[in-house]
C-alpha positions in Angstrom: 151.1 -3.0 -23.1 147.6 -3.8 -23.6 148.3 -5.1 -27.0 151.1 -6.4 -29.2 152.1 -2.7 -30.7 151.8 -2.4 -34.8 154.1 -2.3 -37.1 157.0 -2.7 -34.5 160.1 -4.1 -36.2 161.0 -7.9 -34.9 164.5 -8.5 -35.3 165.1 -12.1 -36.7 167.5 -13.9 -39.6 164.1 -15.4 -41.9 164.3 -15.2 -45.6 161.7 -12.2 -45.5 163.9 -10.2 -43.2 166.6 -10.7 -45.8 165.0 -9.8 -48.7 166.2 -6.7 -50.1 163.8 -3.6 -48.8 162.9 -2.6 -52.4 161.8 -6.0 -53.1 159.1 -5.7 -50.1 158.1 -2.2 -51.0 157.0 -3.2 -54.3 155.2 -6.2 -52.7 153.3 -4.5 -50.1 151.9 -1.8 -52.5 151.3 -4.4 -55.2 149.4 -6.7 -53.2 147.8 -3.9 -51.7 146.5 -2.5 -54.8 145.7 -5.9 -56.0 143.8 -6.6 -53.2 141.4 -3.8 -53.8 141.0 -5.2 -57.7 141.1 -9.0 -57.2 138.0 -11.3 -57.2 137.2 -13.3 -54.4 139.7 -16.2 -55.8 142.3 -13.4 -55.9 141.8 -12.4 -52.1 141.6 -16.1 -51.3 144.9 -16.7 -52.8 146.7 -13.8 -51.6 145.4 -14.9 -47.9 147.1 -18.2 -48.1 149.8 -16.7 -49.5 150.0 -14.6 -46.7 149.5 -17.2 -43.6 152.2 -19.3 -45.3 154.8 -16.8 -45.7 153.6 -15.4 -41.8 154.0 -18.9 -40.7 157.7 -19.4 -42.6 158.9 -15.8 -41.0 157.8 -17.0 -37.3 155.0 -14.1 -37.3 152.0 -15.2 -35.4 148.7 -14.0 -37.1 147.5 -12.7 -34.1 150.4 -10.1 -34.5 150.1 -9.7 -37.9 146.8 -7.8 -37.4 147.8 -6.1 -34.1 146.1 -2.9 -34.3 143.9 -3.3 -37.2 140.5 -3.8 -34.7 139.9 0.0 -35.4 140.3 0.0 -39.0 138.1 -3.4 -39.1 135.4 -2.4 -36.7 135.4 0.9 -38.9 135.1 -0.7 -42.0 132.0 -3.1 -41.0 129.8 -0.3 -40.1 130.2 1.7 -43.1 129.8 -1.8 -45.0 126.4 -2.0 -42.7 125.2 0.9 -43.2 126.0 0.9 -47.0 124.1 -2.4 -47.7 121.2 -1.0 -45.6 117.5 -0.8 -46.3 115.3 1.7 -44.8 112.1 1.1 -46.6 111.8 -1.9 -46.2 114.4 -2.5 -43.5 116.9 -4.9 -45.0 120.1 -5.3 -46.3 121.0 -5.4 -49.9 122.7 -8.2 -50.9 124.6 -7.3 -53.7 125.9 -4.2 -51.6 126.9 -6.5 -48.3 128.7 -8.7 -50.9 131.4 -6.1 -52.2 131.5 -4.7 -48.7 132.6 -7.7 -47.1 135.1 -8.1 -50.4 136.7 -4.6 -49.8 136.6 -5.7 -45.8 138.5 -8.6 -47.1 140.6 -6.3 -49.2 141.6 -3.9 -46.1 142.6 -6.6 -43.7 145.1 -7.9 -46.7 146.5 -5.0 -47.4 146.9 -4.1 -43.3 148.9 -7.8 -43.3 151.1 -6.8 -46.2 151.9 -3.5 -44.3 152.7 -5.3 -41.4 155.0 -8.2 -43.1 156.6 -4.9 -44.0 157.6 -2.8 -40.8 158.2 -6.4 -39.2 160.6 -7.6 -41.1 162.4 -4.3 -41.9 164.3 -1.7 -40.5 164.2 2.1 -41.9 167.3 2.8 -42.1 167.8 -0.1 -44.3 165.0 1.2 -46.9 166.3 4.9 -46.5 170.3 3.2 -47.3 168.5 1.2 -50.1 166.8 4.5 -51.7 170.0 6.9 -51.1 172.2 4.7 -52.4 170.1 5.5 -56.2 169.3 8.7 -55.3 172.8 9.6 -55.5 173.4 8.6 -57.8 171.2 10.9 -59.7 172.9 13.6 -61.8 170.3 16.5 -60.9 170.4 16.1 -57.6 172.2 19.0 -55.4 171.8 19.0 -52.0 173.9 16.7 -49.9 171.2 17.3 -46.7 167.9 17.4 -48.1 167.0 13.5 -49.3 164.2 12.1 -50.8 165.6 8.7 -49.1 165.4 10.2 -45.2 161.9 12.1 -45.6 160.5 8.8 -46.6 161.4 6.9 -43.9 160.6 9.5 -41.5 157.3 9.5 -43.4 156.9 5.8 -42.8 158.5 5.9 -39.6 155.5 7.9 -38.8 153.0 5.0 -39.1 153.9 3.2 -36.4 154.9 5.7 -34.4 150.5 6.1 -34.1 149.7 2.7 -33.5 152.2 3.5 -30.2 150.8 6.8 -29.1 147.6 4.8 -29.2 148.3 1.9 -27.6 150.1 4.4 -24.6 146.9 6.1 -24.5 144.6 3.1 -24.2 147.1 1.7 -21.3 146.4 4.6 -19.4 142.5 4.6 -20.2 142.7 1.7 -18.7 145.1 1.4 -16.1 142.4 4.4 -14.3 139.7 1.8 -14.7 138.2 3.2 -17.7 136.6 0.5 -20.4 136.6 0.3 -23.8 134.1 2.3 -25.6 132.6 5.2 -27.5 133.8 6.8 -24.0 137.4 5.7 -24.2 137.5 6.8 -27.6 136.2 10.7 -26.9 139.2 11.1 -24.3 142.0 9.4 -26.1 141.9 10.5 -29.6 142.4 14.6 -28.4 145.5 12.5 -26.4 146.9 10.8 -29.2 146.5 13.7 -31.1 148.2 16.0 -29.1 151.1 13.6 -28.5 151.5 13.2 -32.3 151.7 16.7 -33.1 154.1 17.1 -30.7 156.3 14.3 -31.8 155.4 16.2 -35.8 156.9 19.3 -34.1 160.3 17.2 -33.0 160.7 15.4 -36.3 160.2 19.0 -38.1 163.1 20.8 -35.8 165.2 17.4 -36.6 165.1 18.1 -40.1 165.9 22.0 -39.8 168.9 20.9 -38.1 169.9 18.5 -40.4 169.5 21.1 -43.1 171.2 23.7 -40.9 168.6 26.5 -41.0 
């Protein structure tokens, strides 16, 4: 691979990979959403709070924000062009400030998604959520969970940091670089292999619910 792959799950016996999947759920969209709402003490505290617990579940943090370049690169340019002056040409401070917080905000919230698909395995969340949803009285069907389309919902995630990262392989493997160039061919690539891998997960499901 050209790059560690996102979001893989790393098998291992750490305290986060034993902490019950709920528990990390909640986490990841807490610190998520707090991220997006904390000051800049509040970012800076949830950083170290991620490096530490990164360094105590043997996750590099070179790995922790494999396949976030994108989403970062992405992010910078709208900040740029956001905090832009045309007349006169400048940037506006006030406007670069936030941008860089919410830049901030994104790559937390990209590590807290990643502490999450590393340290856990899908069919431990969907066991985790069947085992209450069955426990509800107005549910009926024994085929159709809530439990399974969630984690073939979040399954989904990293299956598009791998279609990717197969794509740019090739790219480059023919001697292509990286660039706006790369990016035109591989994207209606990715694409088309996501949508096809859509298509299997959708006739998986009709099986499973016998039509």
């Amino acid at each position: 691979m050209a790059q560690e792959l996102a979001f893989e799950y790393t098998p291992g016996a750490g305290p986060l990979h034993r902490l019950h999947p709920f528990i990390k759920l909640l986490l990841m969209a807490a610190v998520s959403i707090g991220a997006l709402q904390a000051d800049l003490k509040g970012q800076a505290l949830m950083s170290i709070a991620i490096i530490v617990s990164a360094w105590i579940g043997g996750i590099s943090l070179r790995k922790l924000l494999a396949g976030a370049r994108p989403i970062l690169i992405t992010t910078v340019f709208i900040v740029g062009l956001a905090a832009l002056h045309v007349n006169p040409i400048g940037f506006n401070p006030e406007a670069l400030t936030s941008g860089l917080q919410f830049l901030w905000a994104i790559g937390i919230s990209f590590s807290m998604a990643s502490f999450f698909f590393y340290t856990t395995k899908l069919t431990e969340l969907r066991d985790a959520i069947e085992s209450v949803e069955t426990r509800l009285p107005w549910f009926r069907s024994p085929y159709l969970r809530f439990s399974l389309l969630f984690s073939l919902t979040l399954g989904f995630i990293p299956r598009v940091f791998y279609e990717w990262s197969e794509a740019e392989d090739a790219w480059l493997a023919r001697g292509g670089k990286r660039g706006i160039s790369m990016m035109i061919h591989v994207i209606p690539s990715v694409l088309e292999r996501l949508i096809m891998s859509a298509k299997e997960t959708a006739h998986a499901l009709e099986l499973r619910l016998g039509r």
